[in-house]
C-alpha positions in Angstrom: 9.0 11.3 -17.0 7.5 10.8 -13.8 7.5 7.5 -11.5 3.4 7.1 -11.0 1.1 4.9 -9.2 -2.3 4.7 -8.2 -3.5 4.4 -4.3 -5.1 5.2 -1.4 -3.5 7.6 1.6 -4.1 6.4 5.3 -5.1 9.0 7.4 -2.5 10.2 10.4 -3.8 8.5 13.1 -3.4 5.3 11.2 0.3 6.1 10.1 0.5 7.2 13.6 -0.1 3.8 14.5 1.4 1.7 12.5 4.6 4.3 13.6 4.4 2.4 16.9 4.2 -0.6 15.9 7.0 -0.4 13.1 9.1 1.2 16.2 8.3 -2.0 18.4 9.2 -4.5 15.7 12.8 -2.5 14.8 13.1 -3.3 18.9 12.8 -6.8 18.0 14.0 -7.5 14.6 16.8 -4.9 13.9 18.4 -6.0 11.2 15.3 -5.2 8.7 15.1 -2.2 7.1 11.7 -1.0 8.1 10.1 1.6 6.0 9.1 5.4 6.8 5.2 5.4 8.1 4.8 8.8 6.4 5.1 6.7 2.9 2.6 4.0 3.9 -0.3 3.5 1.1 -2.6 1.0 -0.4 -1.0 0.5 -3.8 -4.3 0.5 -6.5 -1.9 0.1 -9.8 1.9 1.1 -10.5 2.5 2.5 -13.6 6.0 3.4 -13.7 7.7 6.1 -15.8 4.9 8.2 -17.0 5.3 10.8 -19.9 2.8 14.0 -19.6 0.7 12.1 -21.9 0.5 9.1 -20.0 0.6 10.6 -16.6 -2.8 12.7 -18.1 -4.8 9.4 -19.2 -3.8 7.9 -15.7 -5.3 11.0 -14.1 -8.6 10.8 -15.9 -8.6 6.7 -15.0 -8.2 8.1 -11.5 -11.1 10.4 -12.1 -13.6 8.1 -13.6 -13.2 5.1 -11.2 -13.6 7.6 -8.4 -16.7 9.0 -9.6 -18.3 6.1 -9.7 -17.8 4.2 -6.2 -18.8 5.2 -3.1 -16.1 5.6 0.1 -16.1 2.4 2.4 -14.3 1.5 6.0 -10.4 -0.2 6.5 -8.8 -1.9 9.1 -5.5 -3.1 10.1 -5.4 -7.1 10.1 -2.9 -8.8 11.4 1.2 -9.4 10.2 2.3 -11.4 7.0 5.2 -12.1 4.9 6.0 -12.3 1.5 8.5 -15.4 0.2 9.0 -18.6 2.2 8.5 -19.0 6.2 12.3 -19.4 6.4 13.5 -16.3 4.0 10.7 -14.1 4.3 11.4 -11.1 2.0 8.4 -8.6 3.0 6.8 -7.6 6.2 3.3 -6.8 5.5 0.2 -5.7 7.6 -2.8 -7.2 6.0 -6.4 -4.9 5.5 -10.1 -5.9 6.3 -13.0 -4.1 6.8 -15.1 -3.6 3.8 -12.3 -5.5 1.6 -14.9 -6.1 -1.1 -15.3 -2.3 -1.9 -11.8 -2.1 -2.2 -11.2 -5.4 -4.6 -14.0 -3.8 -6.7 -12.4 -0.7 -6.8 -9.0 -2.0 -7.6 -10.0 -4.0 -10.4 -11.9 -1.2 -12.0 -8.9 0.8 -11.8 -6.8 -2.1 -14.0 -10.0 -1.7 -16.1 -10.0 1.7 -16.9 -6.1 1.6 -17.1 -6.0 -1.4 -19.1 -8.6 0.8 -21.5 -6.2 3.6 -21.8 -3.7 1.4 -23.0 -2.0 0.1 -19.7 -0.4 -3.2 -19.4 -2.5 -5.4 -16.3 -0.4 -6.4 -13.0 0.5 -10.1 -14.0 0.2 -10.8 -10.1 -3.0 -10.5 -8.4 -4.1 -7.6 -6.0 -3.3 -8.6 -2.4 -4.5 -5.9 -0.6 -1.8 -5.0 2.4 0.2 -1.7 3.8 4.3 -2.8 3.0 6.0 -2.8 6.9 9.3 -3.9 5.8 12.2 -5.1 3.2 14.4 -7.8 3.7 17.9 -7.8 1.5 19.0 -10.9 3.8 17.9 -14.1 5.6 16.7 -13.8 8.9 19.0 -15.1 12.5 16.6 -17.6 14.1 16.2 -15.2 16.7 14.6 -12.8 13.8 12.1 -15.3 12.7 11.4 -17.0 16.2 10.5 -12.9 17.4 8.8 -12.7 13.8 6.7 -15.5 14.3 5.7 -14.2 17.6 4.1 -10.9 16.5 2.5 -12.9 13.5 0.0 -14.3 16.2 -0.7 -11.2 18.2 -4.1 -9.2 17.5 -4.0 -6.7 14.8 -3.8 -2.6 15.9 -7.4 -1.4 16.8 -7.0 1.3 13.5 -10.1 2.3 10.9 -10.4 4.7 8.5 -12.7 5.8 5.8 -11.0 5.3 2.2 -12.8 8.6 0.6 -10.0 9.4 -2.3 -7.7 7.8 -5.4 -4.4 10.1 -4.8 -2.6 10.0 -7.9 1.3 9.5 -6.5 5.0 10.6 -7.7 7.4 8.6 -6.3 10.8 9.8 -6.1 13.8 7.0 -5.5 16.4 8.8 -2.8 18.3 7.6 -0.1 17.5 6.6 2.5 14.0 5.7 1.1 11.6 6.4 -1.5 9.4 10.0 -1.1 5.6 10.3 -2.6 3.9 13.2 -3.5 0.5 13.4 -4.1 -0.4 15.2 -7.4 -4.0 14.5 -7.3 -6.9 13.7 -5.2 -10.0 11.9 -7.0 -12.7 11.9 -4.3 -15.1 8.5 -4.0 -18.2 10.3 -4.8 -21.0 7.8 -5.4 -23.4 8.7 -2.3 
């Protein structure tokens, strides 16, 4: 059984990035556990335990969807949370750019998934790069600093999202590792 999902890898000089920005926040808000920039992703679909035989059809969903759409541009956007404004439970960096491409190629990636016999996400795809899990509520201090950041202007960071990576992800201590088993190339011209 393997732990799957479906997603899109940011180049270096983006994790590179976001590396100095997740170091600046841990400055201010300590008592978050930030995540590892070498994990960052776009999450297209999680699929959970996989079997060979599973893993294989979500390979080939990978495959198809990439053959048919063309690569487009990301950005960085500015911070957001997940949960309420007083007991946030998520740090998240939102994306922009050409977000259309990438809503059309999520959701034919649920498509082709949901074809092979997938279940569909119940929630609906909110495109963002995960900064940041919080297990308890924030001091005042941590949400006055958090709301602070929340207003300044996003990292100047583009790339080109060219691939579907079909991902392992191993749970270990002190945080999750993902290995790429795949690459699917974008290949409409």
């Amino acid at each position: 059984m393997t732990r799957t999902f479906l997603a899109l890898e940011l180049p270096d000089t983006v994790r590179n990035t976001l590396r100095r920005r997740i170091e600046r926040l841990t400055r201010m808000i300590p008592e978050v556990r930030w995540v590892d920039p070498e994990g960052l992703h776009v999450t297209l679909a999680f699929l959970g335990e996989l079997d060979d035989e599973k893993l294989d059809a979500a390979t080939q969903a990978a495959a198809t969807v990439a053959g048919v759409h063309a690569p487009f541009s990301l950005r960085l956007a500015g911070l957001g949370t997940f949960g309420s404004a007083h007991a946030p439970r998520v740090i998240w960096v939102g994306l922009a750019g050409e977000k259309a491409h990438l809503l059309s190629l999520q959701a034919a990636v649920a498509d082709d998934l949901a074809a092979r016999g997938f279940p569909r996400e119940e929630r609906p795809f909110s495109p963002h790069l995960t900064l940041a899990r919080i297990k308890r509520p924030l001091t005042d201090d941590a949400l006055a600093a958090l709301a602070r950041v929340r207003h300044e202007p996003p990292p100047d960071a583009t790339w080109r999202a060219d691939a579907i990576a079909v991902m392992k992800s191993e749970l270990l201590r002190p945080a999750a590792r993902y290995t790429a088993l795949s690459h699917w190339p974008l290949a409409l011209p």
